[in-house]
C-alpha positions as CSV (number, residue, x, y, z in Angstrom):
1,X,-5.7,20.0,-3.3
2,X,-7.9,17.7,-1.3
3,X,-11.6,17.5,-0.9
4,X,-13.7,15.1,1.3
5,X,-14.3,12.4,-1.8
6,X,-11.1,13.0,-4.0
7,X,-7.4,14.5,-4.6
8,X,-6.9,16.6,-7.3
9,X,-3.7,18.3,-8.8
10,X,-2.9,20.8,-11.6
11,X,0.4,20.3,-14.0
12,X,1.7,23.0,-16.4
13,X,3.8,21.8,-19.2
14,X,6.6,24.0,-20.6
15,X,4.5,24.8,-23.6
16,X,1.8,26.7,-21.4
17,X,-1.0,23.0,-21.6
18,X,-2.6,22.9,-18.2
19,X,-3.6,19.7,-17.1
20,X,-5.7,18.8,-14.1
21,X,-6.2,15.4,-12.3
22,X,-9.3,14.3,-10.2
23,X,-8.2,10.6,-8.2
24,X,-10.8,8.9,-5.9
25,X,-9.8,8.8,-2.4
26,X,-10.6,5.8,-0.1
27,X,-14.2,5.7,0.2
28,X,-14.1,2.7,2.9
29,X,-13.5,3.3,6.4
30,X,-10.1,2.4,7.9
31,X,-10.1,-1.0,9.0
32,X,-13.3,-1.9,7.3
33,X,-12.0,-3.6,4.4
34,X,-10.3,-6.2,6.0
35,X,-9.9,-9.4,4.0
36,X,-8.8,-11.4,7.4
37,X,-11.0,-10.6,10.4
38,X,-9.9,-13.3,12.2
39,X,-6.6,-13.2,11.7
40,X,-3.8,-10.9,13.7
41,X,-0.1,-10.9,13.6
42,X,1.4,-12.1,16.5
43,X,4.8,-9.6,16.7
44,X,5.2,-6.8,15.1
45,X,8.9,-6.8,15.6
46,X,9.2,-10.5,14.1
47,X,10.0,-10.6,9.9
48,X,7.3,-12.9,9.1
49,X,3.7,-12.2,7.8
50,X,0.8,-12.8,9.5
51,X,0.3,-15.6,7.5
52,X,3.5,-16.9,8.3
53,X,4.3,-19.3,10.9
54,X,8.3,-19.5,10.3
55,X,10.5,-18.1,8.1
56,X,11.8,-19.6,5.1
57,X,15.4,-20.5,5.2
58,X,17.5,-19.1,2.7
59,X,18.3,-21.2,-0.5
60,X,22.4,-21.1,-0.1
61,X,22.2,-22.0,-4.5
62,X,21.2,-18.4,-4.7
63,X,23.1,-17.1,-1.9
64,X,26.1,-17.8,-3.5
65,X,25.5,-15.7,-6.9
């Protein structure tokens, strides 16, 4: 079940115990919490991260294993 501030759910164990859970939901607006305003990804087809600017090249050592 989900309100406007949280997420809650009910379990029954096989010995008849009911159990119910309460979990915060995201109280921040989507987008607001960004930790890199000024920062966008350039391809969102391409591997890398945003902070990326190549990829790494495989170590062939571990490629070999």
């Amino acid at each position: 079940m989900r309100s406007s501030d949280s997420i809650m759910w009910t379990v029954k164990f096989r010995n008849g115990n009911m159990k119910r859970f309460k979990f915060p939901i995201r109280t921040t607006a989507e987008g607001a919490a960004n930790a890199y305003p000024d920062l966008k990804g350039e391809n969102l087809d391409d591997e890398r991260l945003s902070t990326e600017k190549e990829l790494p090249a495989p170590d062939p050592a571990k490629m070999a294993k």
